[in-house]
C-alpha positions in Angstrom: 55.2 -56.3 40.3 56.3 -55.6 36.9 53.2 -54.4 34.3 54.1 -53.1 30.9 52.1 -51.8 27.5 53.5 -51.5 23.9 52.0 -49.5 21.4 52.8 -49.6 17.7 52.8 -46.7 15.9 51.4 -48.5 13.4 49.9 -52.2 13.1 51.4 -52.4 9.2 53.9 -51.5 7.4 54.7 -51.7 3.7 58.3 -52.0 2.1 57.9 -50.3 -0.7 61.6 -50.6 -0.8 63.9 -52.9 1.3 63.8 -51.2 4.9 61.0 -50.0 6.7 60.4 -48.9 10.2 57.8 -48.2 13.3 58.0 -47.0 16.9 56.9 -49.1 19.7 56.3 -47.4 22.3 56.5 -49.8 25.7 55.5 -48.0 29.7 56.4 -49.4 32.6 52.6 -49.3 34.6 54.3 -50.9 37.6 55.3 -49.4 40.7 59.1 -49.8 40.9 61.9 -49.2 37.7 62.5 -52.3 35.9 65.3 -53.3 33.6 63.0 -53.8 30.2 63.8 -55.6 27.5 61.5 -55.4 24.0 61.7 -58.7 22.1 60.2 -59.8 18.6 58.8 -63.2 18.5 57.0 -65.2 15.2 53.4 -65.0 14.9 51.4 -67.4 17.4 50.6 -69.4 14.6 53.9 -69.7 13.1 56.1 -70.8 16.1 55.6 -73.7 18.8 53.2 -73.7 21.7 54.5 -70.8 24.3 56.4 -68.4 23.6 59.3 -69.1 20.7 61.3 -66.5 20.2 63.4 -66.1 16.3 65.6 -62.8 18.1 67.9 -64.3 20.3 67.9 -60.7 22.1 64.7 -61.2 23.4 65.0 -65.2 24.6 65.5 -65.8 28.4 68.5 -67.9 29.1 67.9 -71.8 29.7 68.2 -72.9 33.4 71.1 -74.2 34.6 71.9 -77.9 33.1 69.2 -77.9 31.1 69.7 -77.9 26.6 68.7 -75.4 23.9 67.6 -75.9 20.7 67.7 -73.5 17.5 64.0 -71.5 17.9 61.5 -72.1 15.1 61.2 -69.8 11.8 58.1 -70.3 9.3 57.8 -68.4 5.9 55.8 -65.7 7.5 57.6 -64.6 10.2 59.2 -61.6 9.7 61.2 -62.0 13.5 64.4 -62.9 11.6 65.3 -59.6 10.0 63.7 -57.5 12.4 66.0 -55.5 14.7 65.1 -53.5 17.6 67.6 -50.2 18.5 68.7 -50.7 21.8 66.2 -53.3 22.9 66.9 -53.4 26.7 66.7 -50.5 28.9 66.0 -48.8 32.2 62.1 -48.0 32.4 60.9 -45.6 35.5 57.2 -45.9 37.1 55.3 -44.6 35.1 57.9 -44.0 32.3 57.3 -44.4 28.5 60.9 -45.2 25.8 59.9 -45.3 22.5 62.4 -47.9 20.2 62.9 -47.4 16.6 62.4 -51.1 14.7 63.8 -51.7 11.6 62.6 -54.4 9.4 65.4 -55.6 6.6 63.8 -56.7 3.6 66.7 -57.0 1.2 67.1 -60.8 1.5 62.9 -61.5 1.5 60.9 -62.5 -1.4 57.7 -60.2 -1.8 55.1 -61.4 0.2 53.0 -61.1 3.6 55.0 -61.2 7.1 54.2 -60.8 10.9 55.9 -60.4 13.9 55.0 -60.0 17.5 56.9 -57.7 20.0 56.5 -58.4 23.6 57.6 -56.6 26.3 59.0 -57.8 29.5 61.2 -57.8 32.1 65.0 -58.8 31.8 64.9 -60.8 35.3 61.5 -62.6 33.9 59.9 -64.9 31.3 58.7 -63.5 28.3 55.9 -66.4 28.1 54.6 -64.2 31.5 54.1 -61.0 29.2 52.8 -63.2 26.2 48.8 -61.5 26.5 50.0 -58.0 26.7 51.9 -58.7 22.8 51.1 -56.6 19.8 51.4 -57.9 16.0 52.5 -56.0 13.0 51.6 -57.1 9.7 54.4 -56.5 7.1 53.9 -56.4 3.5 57.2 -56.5 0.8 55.3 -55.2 -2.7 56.8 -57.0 -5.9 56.6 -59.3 -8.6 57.4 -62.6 -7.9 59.4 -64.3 -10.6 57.8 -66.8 -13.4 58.5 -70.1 -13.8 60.7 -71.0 -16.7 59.0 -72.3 -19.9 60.8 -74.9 -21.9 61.7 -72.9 -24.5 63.4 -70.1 -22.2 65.4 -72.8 -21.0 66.6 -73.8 -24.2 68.2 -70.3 -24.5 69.7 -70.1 -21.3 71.6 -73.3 -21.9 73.0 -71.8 -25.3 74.1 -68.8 -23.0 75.9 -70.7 -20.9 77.5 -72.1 -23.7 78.9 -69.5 -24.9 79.7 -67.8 -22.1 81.6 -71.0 -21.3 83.5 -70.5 -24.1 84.4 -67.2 -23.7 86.1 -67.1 -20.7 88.0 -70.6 -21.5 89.2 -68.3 -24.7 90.3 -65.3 -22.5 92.1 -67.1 -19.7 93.9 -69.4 -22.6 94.9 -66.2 -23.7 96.6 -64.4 -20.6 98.0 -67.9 -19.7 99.9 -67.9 -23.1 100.8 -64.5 -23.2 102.4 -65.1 -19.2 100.7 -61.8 -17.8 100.2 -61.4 -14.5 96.8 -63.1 -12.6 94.4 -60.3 -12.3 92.9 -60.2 -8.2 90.1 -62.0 -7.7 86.6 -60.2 -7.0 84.9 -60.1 -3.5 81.2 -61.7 -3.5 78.8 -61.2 -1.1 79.7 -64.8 0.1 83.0 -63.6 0.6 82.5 -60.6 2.4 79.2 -61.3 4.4 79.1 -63.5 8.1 76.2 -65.0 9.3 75.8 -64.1 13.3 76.2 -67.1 15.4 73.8 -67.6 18.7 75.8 -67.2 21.6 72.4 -67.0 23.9 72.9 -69.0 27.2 77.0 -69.5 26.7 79.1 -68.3 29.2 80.9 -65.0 28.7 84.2 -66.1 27.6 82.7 -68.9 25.5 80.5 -66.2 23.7 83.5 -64.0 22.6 85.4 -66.6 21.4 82.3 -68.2 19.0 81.6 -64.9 17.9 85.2 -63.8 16.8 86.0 -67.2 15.5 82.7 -65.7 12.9 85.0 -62.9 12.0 83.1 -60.0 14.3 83.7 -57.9 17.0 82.3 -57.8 20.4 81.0 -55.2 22.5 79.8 -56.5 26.3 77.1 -54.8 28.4 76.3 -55.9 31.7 73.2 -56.5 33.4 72.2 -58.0 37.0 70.8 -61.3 37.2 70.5 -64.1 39.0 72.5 -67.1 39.3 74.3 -68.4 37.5 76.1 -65.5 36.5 78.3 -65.0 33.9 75.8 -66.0 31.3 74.7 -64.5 27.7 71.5 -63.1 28.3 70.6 -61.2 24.8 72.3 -60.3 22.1 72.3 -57.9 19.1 72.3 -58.3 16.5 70.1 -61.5 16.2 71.6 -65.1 15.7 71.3 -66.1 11.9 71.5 -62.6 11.1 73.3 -61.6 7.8 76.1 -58.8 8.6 79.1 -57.7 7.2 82.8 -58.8 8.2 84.3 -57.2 11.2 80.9 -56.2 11.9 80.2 -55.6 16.1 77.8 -57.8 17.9 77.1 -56.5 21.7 76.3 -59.3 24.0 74.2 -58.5 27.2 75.8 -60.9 30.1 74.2 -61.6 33.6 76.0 -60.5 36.4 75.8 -60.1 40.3 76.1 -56.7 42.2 79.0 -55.6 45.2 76.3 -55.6 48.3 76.4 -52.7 50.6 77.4 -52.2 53.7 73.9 -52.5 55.6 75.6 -52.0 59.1 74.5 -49.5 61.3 71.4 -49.0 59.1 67.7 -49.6 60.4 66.0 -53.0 59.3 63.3 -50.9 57.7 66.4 -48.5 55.6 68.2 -51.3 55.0 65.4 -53.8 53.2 64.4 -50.5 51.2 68.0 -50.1 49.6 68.1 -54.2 48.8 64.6 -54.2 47.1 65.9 -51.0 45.2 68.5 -53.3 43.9 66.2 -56.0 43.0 67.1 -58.8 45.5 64.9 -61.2 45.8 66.1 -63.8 48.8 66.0 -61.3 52.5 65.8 -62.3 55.7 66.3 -61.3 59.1 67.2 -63.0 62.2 66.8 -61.0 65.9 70.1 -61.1 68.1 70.2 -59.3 72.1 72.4 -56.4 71.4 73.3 -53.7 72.8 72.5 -51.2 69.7 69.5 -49.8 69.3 66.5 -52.3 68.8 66.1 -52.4 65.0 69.4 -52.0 64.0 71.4 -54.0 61.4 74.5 -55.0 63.5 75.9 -57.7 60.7 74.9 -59.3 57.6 75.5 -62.5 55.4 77.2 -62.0 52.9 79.7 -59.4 53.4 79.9 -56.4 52.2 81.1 -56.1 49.3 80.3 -59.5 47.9 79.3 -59.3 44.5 75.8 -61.5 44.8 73.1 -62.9 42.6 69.7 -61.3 42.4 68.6 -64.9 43.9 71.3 -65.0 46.2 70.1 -65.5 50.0 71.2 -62.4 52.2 70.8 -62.5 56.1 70.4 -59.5 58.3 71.2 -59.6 62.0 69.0 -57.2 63.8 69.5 -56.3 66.9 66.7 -56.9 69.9 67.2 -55.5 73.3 68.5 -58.1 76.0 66.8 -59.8 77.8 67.0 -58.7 81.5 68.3 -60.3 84.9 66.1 -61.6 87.8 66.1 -58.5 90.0 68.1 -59.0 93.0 67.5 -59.0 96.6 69.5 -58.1 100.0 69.0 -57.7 103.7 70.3 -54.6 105.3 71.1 -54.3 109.2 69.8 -51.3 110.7 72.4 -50.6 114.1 72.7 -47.7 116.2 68.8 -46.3 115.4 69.3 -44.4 119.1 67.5 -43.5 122.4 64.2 -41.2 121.1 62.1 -39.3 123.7 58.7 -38.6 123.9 56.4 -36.2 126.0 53.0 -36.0 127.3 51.0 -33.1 126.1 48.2 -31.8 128.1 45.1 -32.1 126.6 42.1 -29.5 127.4 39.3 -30.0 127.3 39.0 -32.5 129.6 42.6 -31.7 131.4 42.3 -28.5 134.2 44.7 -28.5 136.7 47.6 -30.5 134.4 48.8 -32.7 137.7 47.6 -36.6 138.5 48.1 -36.1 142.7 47.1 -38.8 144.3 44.8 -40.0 141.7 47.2 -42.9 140.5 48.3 -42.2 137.0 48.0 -44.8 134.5 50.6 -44.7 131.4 51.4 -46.9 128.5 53.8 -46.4 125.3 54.7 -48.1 122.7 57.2 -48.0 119.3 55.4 -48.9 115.6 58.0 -50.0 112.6 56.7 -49.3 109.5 57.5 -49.8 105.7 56.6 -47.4 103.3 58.5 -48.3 100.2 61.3 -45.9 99.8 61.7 -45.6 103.4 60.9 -47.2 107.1 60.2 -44.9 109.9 59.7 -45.5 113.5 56.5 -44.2 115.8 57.3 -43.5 119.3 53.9 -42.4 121.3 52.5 -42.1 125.0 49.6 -42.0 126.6 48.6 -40.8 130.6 46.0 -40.4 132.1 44.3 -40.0 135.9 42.9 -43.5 137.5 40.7 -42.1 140.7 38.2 -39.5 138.9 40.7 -37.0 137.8 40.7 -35.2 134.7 44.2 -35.0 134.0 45.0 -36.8 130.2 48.5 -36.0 128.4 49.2 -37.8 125.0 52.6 -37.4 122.9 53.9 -39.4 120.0 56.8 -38.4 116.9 57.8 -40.5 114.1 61.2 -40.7 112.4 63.0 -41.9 109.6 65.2 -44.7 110.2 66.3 -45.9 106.5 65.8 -44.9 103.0 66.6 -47.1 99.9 69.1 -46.1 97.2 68.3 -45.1 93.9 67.0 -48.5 92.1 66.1 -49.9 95.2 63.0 -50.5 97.5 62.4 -52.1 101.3 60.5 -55.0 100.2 59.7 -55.7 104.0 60.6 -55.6 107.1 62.2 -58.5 108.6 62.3 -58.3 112.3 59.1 -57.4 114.5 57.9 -53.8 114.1 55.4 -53.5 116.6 56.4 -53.2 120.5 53.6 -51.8 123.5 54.8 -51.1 127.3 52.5 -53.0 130.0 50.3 -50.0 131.6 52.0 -48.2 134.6 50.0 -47.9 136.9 51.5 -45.2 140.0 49.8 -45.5 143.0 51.7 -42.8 144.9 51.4 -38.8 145.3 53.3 -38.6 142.4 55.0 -40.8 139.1 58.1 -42.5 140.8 59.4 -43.3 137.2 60.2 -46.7 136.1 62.3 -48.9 133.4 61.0 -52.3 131.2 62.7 -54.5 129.0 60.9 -54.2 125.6 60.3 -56.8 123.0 60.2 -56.3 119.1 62.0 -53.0 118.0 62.2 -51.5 121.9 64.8 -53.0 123.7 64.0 -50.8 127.2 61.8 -48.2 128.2 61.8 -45.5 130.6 58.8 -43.4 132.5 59.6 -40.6 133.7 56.8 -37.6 135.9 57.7 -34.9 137.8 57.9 -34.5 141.5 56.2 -30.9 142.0 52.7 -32.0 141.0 52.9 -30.8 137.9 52.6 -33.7 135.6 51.9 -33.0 132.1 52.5 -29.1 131.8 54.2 -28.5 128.3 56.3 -25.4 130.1 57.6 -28.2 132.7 61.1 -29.5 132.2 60.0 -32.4 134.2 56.9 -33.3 132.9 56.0 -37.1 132.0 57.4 -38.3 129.5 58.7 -42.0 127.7 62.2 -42.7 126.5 62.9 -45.5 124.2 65.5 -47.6 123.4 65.3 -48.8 119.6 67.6 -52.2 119.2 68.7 -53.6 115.5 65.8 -53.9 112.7 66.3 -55.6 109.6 64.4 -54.9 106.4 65.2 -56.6 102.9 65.5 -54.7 100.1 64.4 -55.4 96.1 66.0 -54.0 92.6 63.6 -51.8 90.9 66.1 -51.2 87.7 67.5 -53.3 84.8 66.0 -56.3 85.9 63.0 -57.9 85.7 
């Protein structure tokens, strides 16, 4: 927010002449620039409740429909022939102008005076800077003028008299002697304009009202809010006494060409529009495919010359929102015929064969799931019945699927455990022998050896189980841009 200080130079000032002068010096104790305008108002006393200013340079322009009246003036406000040199300007942070004030007694009986300078800011109120305004007292030295006795006015009517008759002698004279009619002399009357007040009039309006007075006019431009177009100040004052063909510079309200915001963060973007003073932002999110945070359009356009008040929308971009991830079932054919052998195990194993001791053998196939892939356990087990000490074990696992990148086994479908009914060989030797399976196994096959050595691991012919894996199904889950 806006905070500004003035400080006179001086807090009197005597014409000991006609003009006399000050500095006011006005900082800007805010934390953004503002466009500052310095105004002179009539003493508190003087004018109506509020803020009533006599310099139509420093009175805000009426809302929109509503009417404006001529400001008040009292016999000791000075505000009307006051003038401020430049009176609105651009005021950093932290910055301090100084502006020269002139005060124009030529017109102004002797007396007392005041005025009050406040200083505030051009898209403001000056009735919401009225406690930070300083008063100057200003004193015009002279003798005021007597009345007229009786007897003086006696005299001045036999003057007139006789001036009377003086020129009526002269003019009878050039009349009869047919000269030529001398030029009339310019008065002050003739020469002099009074400034009309243009405050609050459209642009075109103002030009026209102030060269119909006989002046020129020099615009400046400052933006404002709505509605544009508007007289905002103007210098010098309304009612002010000037020369003819004298120049009068108007300050009108206008809007500002928006930039082009696209492509811009929300946070950049924001920054450059409250560097420009305006007042009305908001956003609205949108599923985009720009980067989250990113101004992908805006309301208005580019390029739209806009009030300071004028609503501007940003569309920001959000990230999508994602799918349902997706499942699917995949058919798992032609896994194979895997073989496993017995191993002999010692300790307690000696002599590696089963004899006559009736071997008894199972097997069995585990399916399992282990996220990115399934794999498959084929194992067996032997061992002597009648007292022996023969025991071979053998089991391997394999890899029957792995999931694609973005996908995982979410389970497997069909049955992934299958176990073979122990084989029980009551002959010399393991005759071999063949089972349907159920679950994952769809046959199995026992095979021993027929030399008596069973479950050597140098013995091509050693026990051993093949399996037959039949179709599994596992369903499978998307892991990547869904949700």
């Amino acid at each position: 927010m806006t905070s500004l200080k003035v400080t006179l130079s001086s807090s009197t000032v005597v014409l000991d002449g006609e003009i006399g002068k000050l500095t006011a010096s006005v900082t800007n104790t805010g934390t953004v620039p503002d466009r500052v305008v310095l105004g002179v108002f009539p003493p508190v006393e003087a004018g109506v409740a509020g803020v009533q200013p006599t310099s139509p340079t420093t009175q805000p322009s009426p809302p929109a429909g509503s009417s404006t009246s001529a400001p008040a003036t009292t016999a000791n406000s000075a505000a009307p022939w006051t003038q401020v040199e430049r009176p609105l300007r651009e005021i950093a942070s932290g910055a301090t102008e100084q502006f020269v004030v002139t005060f124009d007694g030529k017109t102004v009986t002797p007396g007392v005076y005041e005025a009050r300078f406040i200083a505030y800011s051009s898209t403001r109120a000056p009735e919401e800077f009225s406690d930070q305004a300083s008063t100057v007292t200003i004193t015009k030295k002279g003798t005021p003028t007597r009345p007229t006795t009786p007897r003086g006015l006696l005299w001045i009517v036999v003057a007139a008299l006789l001036v009377a008759v003086l020129v009526g002698g002269v003019a009878f004279v050039l009349l009869r002697d047919g000269d030529d009619t001398p030029e009339p002399v310019a008065t002050t009357s003739q020469t002099s304009r009074q400034v009309p007040s243009v405050i609050g009039m459209q642009q075109p309006d103002a030009e026209a009202s102030l060269k119909t007075a006989g002046l020129r006019v020099k615009v400046e431009t400052m933006p404002g809010v709505r509605p544009l177009g508007l007289v905002d100040s103007q210098q010098p004052a309304a009612n002010a006494s000037v020369e003819r063909d004298s120049e009068v510079t108007i300050v009108v309200r206008v809007g500002l060409p928006l930039d082009n915001l696209k492509g811009q963060t929300l946070q950049a973007a924001q920054a450059k529009l409250n560097e420009q003073r305006f007042t009305d932002i908001s956003t609205v999110d949108r599923p985009d495919l720009a980067p989250p945070g990113t101004v992908i359009s805006q309301k208005p356009e580019p390029g739209t010359v806009s009030a300071l008040d004028e609503p501007i929308t940003l569309v920001v971009a959000i990230a999508p929102a994602l799918p349902a991830c997706a499942t699917r079932v995949i058919n798992l054919d032609n896994i194979g015929v895997q073989e496993v052998r017995a191993s002999l195990q010692r300790p307690p194993s000696r002599d590696g064969e089963f004899g006559m001791n009736q071997p008894l053998v199972s097997a069995g196939v585990k399916v399992s799931n282990e996220g990115t892939h399934v794999t498959a356990e084929v194992w067996i087990h032997a061992q002597e019945a009648n007292g022996g000490d023969t025991l071979g074990v053998g089991s391997k696992t394999i890899t029957i699927h792995s999931a694609e990148t973005g996908w995982r086994v979410l389970r497997v479908v069909t049955p992934t455990v299958d176990t073979w009914p122990t084989y029980h060989d009551r002959t010399w030797e393991m005759d071999g022998g063949a089972i349907a399976g159920n679950g994952p196994v769809s046959l199995y096959q026992i095979w021993g050896d027929t030399h008596g050595w069973d479950v050597e691991p140098d013995r091509s012919d050693g026990t051993r189980v093949i399996a037959h894996l039949r179709r599994v199904v596992v369903e499978e889950v998307q892991t990547s841009g869904c949700k």
